[in-house]
N, C-alpha and C positions, 0 to 999 in steps of 0.2 A: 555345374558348368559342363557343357561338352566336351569333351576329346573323342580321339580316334576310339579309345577303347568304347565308345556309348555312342556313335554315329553309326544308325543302322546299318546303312546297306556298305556302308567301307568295313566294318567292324566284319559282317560276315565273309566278306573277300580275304579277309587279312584271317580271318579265323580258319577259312579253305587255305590258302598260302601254310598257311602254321603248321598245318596236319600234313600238308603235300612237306614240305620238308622236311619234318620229324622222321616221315614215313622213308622218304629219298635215303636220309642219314641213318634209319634202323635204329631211331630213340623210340622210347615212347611216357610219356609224360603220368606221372602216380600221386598219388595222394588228392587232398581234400580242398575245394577252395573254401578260405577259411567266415564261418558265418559273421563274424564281429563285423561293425562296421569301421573301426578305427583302428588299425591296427601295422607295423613295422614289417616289410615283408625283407631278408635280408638274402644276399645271394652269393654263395662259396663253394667253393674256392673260383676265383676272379683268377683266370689265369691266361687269356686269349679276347681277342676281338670278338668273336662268334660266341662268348656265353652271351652276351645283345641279346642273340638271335632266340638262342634257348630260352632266357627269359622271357624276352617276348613271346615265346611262342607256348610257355606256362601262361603267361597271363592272359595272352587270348582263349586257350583254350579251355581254361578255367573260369570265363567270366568278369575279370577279374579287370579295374576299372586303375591301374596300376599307377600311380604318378613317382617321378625323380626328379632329386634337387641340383640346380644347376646356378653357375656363380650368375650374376645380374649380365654382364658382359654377353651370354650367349641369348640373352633376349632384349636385343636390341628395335627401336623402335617400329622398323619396318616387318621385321619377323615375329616380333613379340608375340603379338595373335598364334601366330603358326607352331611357335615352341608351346606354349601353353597347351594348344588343344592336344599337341604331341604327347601330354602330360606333362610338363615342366614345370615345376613352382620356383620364381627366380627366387636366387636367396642375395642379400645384401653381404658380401664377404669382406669388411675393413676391418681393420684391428678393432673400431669401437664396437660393433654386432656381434653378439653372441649367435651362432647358426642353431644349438640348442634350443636356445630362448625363442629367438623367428620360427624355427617349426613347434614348438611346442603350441606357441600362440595360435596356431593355423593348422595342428590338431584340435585346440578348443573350440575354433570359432566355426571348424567342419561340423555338418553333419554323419558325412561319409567321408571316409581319407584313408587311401593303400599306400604306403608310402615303402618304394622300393630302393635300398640303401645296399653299397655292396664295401664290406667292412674292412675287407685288406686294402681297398682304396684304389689299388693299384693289380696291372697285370701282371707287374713285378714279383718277384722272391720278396716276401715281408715276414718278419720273425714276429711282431706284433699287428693285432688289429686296431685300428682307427675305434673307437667309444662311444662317439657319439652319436651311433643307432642305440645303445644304448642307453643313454642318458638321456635324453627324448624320450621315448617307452615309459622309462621311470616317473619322467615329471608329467606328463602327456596322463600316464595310468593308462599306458595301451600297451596290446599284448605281443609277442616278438614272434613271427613268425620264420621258421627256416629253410628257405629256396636254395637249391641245389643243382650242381650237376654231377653227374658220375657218368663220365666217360669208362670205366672199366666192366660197368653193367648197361650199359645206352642209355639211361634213366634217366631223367630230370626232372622234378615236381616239388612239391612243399608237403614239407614234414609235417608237424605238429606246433600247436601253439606251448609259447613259452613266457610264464608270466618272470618277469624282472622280480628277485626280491629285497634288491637293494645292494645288494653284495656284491657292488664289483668283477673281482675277483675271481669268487666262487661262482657266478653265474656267465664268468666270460670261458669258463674253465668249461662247464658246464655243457653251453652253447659251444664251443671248439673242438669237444671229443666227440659231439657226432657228426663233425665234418672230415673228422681223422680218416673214416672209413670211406671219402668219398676223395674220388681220382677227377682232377680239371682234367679238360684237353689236353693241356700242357702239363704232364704230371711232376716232371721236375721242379713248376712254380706254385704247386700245393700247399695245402699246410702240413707243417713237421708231423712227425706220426709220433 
């Protein structure tokens, strides 16, 4: 399916916009766009309106064909088209749907799927993370990717891959101390050090 990230000639206007602002703002964007074709791209510390922008403006310039999950409500019939090519995959959010189970299913039935999740949930101060980018990964058997921003180095880019090994726990422990080192915009809404 189309989106903006794979519509030629928008894709390279949005990929020129991406690099003119990085460049404006004196970021500059590192690391690897990741080879897998299925895999969880996650993004922290979520502390500001403007990591959007940051993200977005890693996954354009990385190639990177990005989708995010959004409740049924914001793709309504007349926009529907429009959210999806945006990247959107609507999710059915009632008490009887597991959100797990719907994206796992639609990792299976992809051939390719980036799927961009951002785990504090919120731009708020949060003492724990939100799980179910992880629990996806696990049942999906895709690997966890870690998107970033660090305001205190201008930096923004994707880490390395990270395979889930079942462990909870251990692996949200894991996944958390290398974003210790990384400052949001708003550094007072980071994660605890």
């Amino acid at each position: 399916m189309t989106t903006v990230f794979t519509t030629p000639i928008i894709r390279q206007l949005l990929v020129i916009v991406a690099k003119t602002f990085l460049f404006l703002k004196g970021w500059k964007v590192v690391g690897e766009t990741p080879k897998e074709k299925k895999y969880i791209l996650i993004a922290a510390p979520h502390t500001s309106n403007w990591d959007f922008a940051f993200m977005l403006s890693i996954a354009l310039t990385r190639n990177i064909d990005v989708r995010w999950m959004g409740k049924e409500q914001l793709f309504p019939k007349p926009f529907k088209s429009l959210m999806i090519w945006l990247g959107g995959i609507s999710i059915a959010r009632s008490s009887t749907n597991n959100t797990v189970s719907e994206m796992v299913g639609k990792f299976k039935a992809a051939d390719k799927l980036s799927l961009l999740i951002t785990p504090e949930g919120t731009r708020s101060k949060t003492e724990k993370w939100k799980t179910g980018f992880y629990h996806i990964a696990v049942e999906a058997k895709v690997p966890i990717f870690r998107g970033f921003i660090d305001a205190s180095s201008k930096t923004c880019g994707i880490f390395d891959k990270f395979i889930p090994s079942g462990k909870l726990e251990e692996d949200m422990e894991k996944i958390k101390t290398f974003y210790r080192s990384k400052t949001g915009l708003k550094a007072e809404l980071g994660i605890d050090k």
